[in-house]
MMTF fields as JSON, N, C-alpha, C and O atoms, coordinates in Angstrom:
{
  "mmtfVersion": "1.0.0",
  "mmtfProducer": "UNKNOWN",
  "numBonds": 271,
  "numAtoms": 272,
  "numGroups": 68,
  "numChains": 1,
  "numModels": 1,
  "chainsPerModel": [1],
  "groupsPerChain": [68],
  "chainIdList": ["A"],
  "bondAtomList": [4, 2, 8, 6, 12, 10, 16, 14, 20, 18, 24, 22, 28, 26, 32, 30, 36, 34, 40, 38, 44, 42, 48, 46, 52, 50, 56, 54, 60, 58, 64, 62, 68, 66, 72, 70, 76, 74, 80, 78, 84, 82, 88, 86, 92, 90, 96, 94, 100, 98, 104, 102, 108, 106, 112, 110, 116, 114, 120, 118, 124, 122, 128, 126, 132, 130, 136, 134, 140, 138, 144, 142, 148, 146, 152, 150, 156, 154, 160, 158, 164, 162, 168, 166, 172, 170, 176, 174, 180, 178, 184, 182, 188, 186, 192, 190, 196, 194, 200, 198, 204, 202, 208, 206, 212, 210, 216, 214, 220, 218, 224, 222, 228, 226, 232, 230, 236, 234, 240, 238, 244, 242, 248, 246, 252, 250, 256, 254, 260, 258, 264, 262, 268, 266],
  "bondOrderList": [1, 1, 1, 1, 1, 1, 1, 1, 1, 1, 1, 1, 1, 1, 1, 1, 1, 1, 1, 1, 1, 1, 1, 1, 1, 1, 1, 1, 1, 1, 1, 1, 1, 1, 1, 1, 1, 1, 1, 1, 1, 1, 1, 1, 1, 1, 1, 1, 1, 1, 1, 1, 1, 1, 1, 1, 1, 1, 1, 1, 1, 1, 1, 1, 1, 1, 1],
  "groupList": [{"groupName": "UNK", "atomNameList": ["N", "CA", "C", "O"], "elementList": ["N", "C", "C", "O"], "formalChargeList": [0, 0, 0, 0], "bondAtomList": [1, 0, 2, 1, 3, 2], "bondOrderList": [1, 1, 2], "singleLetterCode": "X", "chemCompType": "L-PEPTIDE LINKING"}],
  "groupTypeList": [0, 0, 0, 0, 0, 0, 0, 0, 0, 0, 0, 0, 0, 0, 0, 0, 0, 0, 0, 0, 0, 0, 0, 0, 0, 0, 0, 0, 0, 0, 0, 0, 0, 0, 0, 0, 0, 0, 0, 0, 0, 0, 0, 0, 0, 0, 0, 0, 0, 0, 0, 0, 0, 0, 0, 0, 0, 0, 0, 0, 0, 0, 0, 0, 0, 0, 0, 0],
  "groupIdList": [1, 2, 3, 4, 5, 6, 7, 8, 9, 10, 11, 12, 13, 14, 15, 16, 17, 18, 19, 20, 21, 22, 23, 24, 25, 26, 27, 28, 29, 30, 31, 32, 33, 34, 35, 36, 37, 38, 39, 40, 41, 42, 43, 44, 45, 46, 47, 48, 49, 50, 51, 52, 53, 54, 55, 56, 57, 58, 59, 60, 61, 62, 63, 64, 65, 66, 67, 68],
  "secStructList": [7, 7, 7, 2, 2, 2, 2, 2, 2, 6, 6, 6, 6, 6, 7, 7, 2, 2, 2, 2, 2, 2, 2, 2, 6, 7, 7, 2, 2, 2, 2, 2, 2, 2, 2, 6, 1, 1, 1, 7, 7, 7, 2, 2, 2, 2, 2, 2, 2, 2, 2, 6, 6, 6, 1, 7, 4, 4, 4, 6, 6, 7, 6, 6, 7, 7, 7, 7],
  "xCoordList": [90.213, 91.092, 90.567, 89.373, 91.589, 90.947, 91.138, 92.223, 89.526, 89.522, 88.505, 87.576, 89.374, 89.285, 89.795, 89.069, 91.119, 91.867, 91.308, 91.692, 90.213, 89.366, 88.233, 88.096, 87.097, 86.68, 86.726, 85.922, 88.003, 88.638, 89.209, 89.236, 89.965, 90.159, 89.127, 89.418, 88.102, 86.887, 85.889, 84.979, 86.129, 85.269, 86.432, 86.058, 87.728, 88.756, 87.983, 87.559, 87.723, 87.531, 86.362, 86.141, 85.654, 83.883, 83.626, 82.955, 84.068, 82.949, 82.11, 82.326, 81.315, 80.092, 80.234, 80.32, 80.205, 80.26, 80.424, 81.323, 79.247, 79.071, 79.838, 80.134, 80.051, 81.548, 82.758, 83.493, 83.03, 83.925, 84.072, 84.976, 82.755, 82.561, 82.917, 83.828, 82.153, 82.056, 83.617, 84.018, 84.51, 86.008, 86.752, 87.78, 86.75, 87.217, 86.671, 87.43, 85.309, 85.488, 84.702, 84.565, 83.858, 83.064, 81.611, 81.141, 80.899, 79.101, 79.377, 80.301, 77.988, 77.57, 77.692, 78.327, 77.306, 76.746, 78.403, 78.969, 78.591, 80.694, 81.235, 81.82, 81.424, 82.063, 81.578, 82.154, 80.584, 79.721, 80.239, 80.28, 80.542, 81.061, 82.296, 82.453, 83.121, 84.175, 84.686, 85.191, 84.445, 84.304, 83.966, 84.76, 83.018, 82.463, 82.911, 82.447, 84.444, 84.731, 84.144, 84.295, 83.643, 82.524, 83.004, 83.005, 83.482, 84.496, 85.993, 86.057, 87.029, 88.286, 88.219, 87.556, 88.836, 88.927, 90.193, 90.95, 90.18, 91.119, 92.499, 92.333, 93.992, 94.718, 94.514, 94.907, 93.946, 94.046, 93.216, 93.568, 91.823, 91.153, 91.787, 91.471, 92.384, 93.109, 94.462, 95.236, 94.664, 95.763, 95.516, 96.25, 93.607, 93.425, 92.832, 92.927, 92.274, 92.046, 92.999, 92.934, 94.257, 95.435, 95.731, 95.943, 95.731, 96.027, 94.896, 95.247, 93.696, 92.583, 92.541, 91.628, 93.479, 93.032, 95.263, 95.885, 95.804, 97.205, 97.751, 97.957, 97.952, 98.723, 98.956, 98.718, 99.476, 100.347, 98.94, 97.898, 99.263, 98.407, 98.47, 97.473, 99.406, 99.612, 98.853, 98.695, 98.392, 97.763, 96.536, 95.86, 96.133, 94.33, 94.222, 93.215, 95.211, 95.049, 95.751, 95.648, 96.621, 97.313, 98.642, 98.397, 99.561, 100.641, 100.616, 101.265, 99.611, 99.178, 98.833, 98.416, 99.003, 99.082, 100.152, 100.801, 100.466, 101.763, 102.222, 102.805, 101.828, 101.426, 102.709, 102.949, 103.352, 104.975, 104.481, 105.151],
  "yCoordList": [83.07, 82.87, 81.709, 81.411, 81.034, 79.713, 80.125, 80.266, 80.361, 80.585, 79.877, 80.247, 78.464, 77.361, 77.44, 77.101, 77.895, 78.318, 79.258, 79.325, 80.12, 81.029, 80.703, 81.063, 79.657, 79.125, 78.206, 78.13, 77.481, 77.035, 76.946, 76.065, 78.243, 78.688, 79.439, 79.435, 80.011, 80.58, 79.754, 80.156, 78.013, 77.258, 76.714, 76.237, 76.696, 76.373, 77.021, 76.425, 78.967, 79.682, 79.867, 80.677, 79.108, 79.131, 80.058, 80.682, 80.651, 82.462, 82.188, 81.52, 82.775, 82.887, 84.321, 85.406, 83.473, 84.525, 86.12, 86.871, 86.456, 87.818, 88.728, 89.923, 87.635, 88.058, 88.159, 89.115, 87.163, 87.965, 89.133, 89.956, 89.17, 90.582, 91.631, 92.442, 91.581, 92.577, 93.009, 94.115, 92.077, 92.195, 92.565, 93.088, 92.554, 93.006, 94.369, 95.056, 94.882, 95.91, 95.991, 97.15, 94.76, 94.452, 94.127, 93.754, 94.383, 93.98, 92.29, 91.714, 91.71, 89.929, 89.596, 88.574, 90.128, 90.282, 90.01, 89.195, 90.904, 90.586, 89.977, 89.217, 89.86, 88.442, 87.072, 86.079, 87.332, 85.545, 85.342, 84.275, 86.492, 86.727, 85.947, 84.734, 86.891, 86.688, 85.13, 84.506, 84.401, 83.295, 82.185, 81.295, 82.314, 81.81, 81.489, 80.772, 82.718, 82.675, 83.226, 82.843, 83.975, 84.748, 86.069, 86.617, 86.559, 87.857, 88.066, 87.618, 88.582, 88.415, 89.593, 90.629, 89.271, 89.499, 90.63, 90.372, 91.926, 92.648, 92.345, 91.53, 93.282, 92.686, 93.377, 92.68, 94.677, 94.776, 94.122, 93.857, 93.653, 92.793, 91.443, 91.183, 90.654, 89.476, 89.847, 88.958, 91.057, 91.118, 91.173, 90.995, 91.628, 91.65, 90.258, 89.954, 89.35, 87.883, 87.861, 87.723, 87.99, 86.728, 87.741, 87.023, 88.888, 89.304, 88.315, 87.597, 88.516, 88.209, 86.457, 85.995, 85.631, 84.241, 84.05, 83.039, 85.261, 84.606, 83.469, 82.305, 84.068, 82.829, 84.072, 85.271, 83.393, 83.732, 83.717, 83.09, 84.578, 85.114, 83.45, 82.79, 83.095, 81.668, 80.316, 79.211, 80.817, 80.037, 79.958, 78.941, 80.993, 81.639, 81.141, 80.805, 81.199, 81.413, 80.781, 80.712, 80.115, 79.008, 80.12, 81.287, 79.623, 80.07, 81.252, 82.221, 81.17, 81.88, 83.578, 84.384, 84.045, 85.434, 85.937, 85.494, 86.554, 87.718, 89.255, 90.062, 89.446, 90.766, 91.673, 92.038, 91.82, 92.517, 93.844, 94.875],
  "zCoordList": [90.387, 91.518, 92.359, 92.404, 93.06, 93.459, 94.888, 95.453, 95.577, 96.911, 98.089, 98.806, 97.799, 98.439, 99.685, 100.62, 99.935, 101.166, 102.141, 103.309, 101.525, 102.085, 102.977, 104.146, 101.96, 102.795, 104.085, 105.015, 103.84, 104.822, 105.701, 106.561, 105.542, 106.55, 107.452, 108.648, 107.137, 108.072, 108.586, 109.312, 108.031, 109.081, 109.964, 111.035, 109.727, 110.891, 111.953, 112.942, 111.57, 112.565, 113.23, 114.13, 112.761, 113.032, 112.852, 113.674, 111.586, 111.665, 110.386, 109.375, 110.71, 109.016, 108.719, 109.294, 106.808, 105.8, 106.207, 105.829, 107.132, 107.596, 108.278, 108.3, 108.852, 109.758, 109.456, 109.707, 108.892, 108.045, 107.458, 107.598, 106.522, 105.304, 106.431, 106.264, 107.596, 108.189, 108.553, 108.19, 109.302, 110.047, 108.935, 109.365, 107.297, 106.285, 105.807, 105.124, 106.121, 105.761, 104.661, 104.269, 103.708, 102.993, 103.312, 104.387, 101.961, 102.409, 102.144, 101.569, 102.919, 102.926, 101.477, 101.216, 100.717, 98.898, 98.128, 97.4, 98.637, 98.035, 98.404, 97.632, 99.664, 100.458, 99.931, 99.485, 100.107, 99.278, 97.542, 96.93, 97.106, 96.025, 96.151, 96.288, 96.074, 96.412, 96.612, 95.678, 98.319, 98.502, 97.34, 97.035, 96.894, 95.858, 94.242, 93.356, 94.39, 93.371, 91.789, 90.629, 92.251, 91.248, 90.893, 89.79, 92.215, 92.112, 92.8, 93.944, 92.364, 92.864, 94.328, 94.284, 95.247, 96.295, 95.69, 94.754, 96.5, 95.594, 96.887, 97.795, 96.704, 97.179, 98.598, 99.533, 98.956, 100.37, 101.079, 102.229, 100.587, 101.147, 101.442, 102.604, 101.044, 100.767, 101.593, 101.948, 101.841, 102.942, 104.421, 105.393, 104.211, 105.687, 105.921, 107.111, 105.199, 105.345, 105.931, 107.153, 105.272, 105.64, 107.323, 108.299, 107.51, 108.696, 109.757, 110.692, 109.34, 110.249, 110.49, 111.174, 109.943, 110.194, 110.214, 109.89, 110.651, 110.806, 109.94, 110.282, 108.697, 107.743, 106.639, 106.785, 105.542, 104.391, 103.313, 103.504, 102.184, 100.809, 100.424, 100.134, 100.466, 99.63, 100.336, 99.818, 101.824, 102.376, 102.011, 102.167, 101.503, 101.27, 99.634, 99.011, 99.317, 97.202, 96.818, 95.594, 97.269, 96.801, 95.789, 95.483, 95.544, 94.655, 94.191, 94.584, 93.06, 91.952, 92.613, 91.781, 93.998, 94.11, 94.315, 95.263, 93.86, 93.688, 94.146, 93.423, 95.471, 95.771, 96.484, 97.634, 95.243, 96.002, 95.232, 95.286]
}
């Protein structure tokens, strides 16, 4: 999954890694994951990104998520 939009959007917001993990509900270890692209962000996590930085799934992941 390409989660380029992810990181980018969380230095828009000036928050680090941690903070995030934490406002999602995840450990530092998965989040860095995740981010990193190493592990897929599942879809409720990726719904509370997109809640927590106000934008669209498609903003975070580009196209390719599909979550109806």
């Amino acid at each position: 999954m390409n989660n380029i939009g992810v990181y980018i959007k969380r230095k828009e917001n000036k928050l680090l890694q941690r903070e995030v993990a934490e406002k999602i509900g995840i450990s530092n270890q998965s989040y860095y994951l995740k981010e990193t692209g190493k592990r897929d962000f599942t879809i409720p996590e990726a719904k509370r990104l997109a809640i927590l930085y106000n934008c669209k799934l498609d903003d975070l992941f580009g196209r390719e998520v599909n979550a109806q």
